[in-house]
C-alpha positions as CSV (number, residue, x, y, z in Angstrom):
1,X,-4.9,-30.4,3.3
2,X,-6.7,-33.6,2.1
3,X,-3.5,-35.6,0.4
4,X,-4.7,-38.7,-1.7
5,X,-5.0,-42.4,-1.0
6,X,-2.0,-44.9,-0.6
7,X,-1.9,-47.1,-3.1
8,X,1.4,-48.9,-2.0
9,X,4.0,-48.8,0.9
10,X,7.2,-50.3,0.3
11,X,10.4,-50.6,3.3
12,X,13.6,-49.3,2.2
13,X,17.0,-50.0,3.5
14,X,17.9,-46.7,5.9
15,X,14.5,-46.9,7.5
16,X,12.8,-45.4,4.7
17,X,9.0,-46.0,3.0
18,X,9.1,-45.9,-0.9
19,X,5.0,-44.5,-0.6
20,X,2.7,-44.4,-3.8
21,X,-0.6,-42.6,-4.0
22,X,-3.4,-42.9,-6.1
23,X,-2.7,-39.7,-8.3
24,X,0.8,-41.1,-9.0
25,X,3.0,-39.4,-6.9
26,X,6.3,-41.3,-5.5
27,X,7.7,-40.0,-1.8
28,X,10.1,-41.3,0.0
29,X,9.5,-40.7,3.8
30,X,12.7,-41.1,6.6
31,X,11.3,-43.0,9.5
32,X,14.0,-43.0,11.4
33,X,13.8,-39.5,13.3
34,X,10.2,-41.9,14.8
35,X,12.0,-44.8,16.2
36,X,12.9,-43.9,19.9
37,X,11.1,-45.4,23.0
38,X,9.5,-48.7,24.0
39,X,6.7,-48.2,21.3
40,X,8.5,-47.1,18.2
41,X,11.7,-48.6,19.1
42,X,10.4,-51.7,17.6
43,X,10.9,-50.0,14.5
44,X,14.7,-50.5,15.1
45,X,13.8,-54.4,14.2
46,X,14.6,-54.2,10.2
47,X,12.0,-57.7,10.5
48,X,10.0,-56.1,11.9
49,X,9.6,-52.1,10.2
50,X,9.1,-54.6,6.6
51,X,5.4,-55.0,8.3
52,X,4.3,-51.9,7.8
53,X,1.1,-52.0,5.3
54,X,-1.2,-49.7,4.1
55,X,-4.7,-49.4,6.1
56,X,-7.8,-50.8,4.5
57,X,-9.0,-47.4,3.7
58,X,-6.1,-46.1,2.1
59,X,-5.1,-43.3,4.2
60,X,-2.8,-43.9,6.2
61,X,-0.1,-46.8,6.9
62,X,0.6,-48.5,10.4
63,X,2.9,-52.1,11.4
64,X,2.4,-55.4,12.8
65,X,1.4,-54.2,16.7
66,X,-0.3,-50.6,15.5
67,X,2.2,-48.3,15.5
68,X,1.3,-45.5,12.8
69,X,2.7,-42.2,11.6
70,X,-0.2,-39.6,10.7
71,X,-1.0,-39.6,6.9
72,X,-0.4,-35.7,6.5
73,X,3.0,-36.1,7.7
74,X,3.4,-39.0,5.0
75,X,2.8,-36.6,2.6
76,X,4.0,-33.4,3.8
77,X,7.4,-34.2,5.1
78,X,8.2,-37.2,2.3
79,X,9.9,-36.0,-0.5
80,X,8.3,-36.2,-3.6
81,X,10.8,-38.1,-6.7
């Protein structure tokens, strides 16, 4: 399934990403279940998971030093509100 462009990514307290798309759905998506190991440990870092941004093309989101989480898990598992 093809799920539409990010237009926004927002940090949350809890480890969470407040996600807009460009149809005008609102999903929250729980990050923490991602942050184990050396690479997405760093996530851990509240200073540090408030880099995340959205990639240039829109699809997908990723932080500071790369780490990413697949766009059709964004949309899939986030909940819509």
């Amino acid at each position: 399934m093809l799920q539409p462009k990010i237009v926004s990514v927002q940090p949350l307290p809890g480890y969470k990403l407040d996600i807009r798309y460009e149809n005008g759905e609102k999903r929250l998506f729980e990050v923490s279940p991602y942050i184990r190991g050396d690479w997405y440990g760093k996530l851990k870092e509240f200073s540090y998971f408030r880099t995340v941004h959205i990639l240039p093309s829109g699809g997908g989101i990723e932080w500071a030093e790369g780490q990413d989480i697949a766009p059709h898990e964004l949309y899939e598992m986030g909940v819509e509100v």
